[in-house]
N, C-alpha and C positions, 0 to 999 in steps of 0.2 A: 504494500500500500504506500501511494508517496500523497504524506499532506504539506502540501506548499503553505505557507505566508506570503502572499502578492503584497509588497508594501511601498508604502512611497507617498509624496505628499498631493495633496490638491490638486486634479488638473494633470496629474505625470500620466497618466492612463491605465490606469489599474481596471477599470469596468472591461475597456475595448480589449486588452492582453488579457483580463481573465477566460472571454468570450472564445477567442480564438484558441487560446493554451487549453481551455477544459474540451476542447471535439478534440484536439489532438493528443492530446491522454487520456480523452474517457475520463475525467474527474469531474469529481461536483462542484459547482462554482456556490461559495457561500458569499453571499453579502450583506451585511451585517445593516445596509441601510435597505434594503429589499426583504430579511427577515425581518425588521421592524413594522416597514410599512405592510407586510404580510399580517401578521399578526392584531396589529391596528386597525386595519379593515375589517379583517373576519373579527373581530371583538375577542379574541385568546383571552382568554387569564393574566396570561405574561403580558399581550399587549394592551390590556387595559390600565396594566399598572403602567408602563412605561406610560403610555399616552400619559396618563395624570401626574407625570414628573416633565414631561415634557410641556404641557400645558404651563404645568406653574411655571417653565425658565428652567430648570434643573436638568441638571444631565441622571440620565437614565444610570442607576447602583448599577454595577459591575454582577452582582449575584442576579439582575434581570438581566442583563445583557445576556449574559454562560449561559442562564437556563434557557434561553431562548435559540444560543446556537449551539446546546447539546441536544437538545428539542429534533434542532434540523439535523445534525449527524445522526442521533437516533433512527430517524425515518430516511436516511440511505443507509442503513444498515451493509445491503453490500455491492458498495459503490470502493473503487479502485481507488482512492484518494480524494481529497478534498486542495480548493484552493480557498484561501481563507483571503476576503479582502474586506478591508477594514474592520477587520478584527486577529488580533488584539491592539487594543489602543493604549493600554496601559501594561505595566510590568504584573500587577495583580492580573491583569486577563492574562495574559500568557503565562503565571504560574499558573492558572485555573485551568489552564486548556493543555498545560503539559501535562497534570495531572490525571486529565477527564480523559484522556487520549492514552495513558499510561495504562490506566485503569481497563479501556480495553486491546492492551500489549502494544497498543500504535504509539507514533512519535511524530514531533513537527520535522520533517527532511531536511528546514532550511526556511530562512527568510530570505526573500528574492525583492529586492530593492530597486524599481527604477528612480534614474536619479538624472536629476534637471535643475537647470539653473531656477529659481524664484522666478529673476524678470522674464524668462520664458513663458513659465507655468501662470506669471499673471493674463501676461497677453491672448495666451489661451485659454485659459479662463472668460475671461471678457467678451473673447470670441465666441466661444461655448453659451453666454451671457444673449447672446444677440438671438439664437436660435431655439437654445432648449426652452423658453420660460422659466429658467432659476433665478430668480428675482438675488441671491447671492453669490450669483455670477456677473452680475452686472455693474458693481462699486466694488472701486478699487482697494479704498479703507478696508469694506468689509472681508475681501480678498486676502490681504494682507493683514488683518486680524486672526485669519481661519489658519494664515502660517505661523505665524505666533505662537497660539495656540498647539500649532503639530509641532512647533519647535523645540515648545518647553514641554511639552508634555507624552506626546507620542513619538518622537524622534528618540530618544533614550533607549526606547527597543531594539534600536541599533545595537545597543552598547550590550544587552542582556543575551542576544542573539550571538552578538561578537563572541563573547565568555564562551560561550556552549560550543565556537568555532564555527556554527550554522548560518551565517552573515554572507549574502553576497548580493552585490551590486553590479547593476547589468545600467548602461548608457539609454536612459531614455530619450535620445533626441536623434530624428529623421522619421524616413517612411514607419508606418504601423508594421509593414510586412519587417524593416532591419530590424526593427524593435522586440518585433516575434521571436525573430529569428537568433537573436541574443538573448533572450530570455530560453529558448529551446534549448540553446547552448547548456545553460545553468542547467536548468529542470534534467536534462541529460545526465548529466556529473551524481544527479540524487537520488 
């Protein structure tokens, strides 16, 4: 079983790379803002509480987060891997999800890092801003807050990743296909 960590900030292309990387290894693509709003629609349990943290302003506890993406590994049971994106965000999630992954004899492969310049990822963003309806892709402040944010606070996964030796960064910038194709590179070596 290979469970990846697709990581990387704002804008580097984690959704489009997880798309294409999961048909080419038959893995599950989780995403931790598509399990939410899954959940929040159908009315779950876990996403009722989340909504009601989210409503107030609060970030969603770490113990609704887990339970919500053991939830989804739970029901692939026998799925050939997982690629994990935007999640974990914190060093608590990733001890949680080493454990929960331990518990059934599996393990994270590797954190796969695209990595890009800010003023890149803003411009794209922005651009992304003009087409999707993300009303927070659209201001540059708010853009530049959200990297702030992954700088001080989910960027450090690097460092947790690094320790374990499972740390690798692959060049986020050109075509989608060089970008595939560098990241296949990694996913190969796990």
């Amino acid at each position: 079983m290979k469970n990846i960590v697709l990581f990387g900030p704002p804008g580097a292309g984690k959704g489009t790379q997880a798309t294409l990387l999961k048909e080419k290894y038959s893995l599950i693509h989780i995403s931790t803002g598509d399990v939410f709003r899954y959940n929040i629609k159908n009315e779950t349990e876990l996403g009722l509480l989340a909504k009601k943290y989210m409503d107030e302003g609060d970030l969603v506890p770490d113990e609704v987060t887990i339970n919500m993406l053991k939830a989804e590994v739970n029901k692939n049971a026998g799925a050939n891997g997982f690629i994990f994106d935007g999640f974990p965000r914190t060093e608590s999630q990733a001890i949680a999800l080493d454990a929960f992954l331990e518990e059934k004899g599996e393990k994270i492969n590797g954190m796969v890092a695209l990595e890009v310049s800010e003023d890149l990822l803003v411009a794209r963003l922005l651009e992304r801003g003009k087409t999707s309806g993300r009303t927070d892709d659209t201001d540059e402040s708010k853009i530049r807050n959200r990297f702030n944010e992954y700088n001080t606070k989910t960027a450090v996964l690097k460092d947790y990743y690094q320790a374990q030796g499972n740390y690798y960064g692959a060049d986020g910038v050109g075509s989608i296909e060089d970008i595939t194709n560098r990241l296949a590179d990694v996913f190969d070596k796990l």
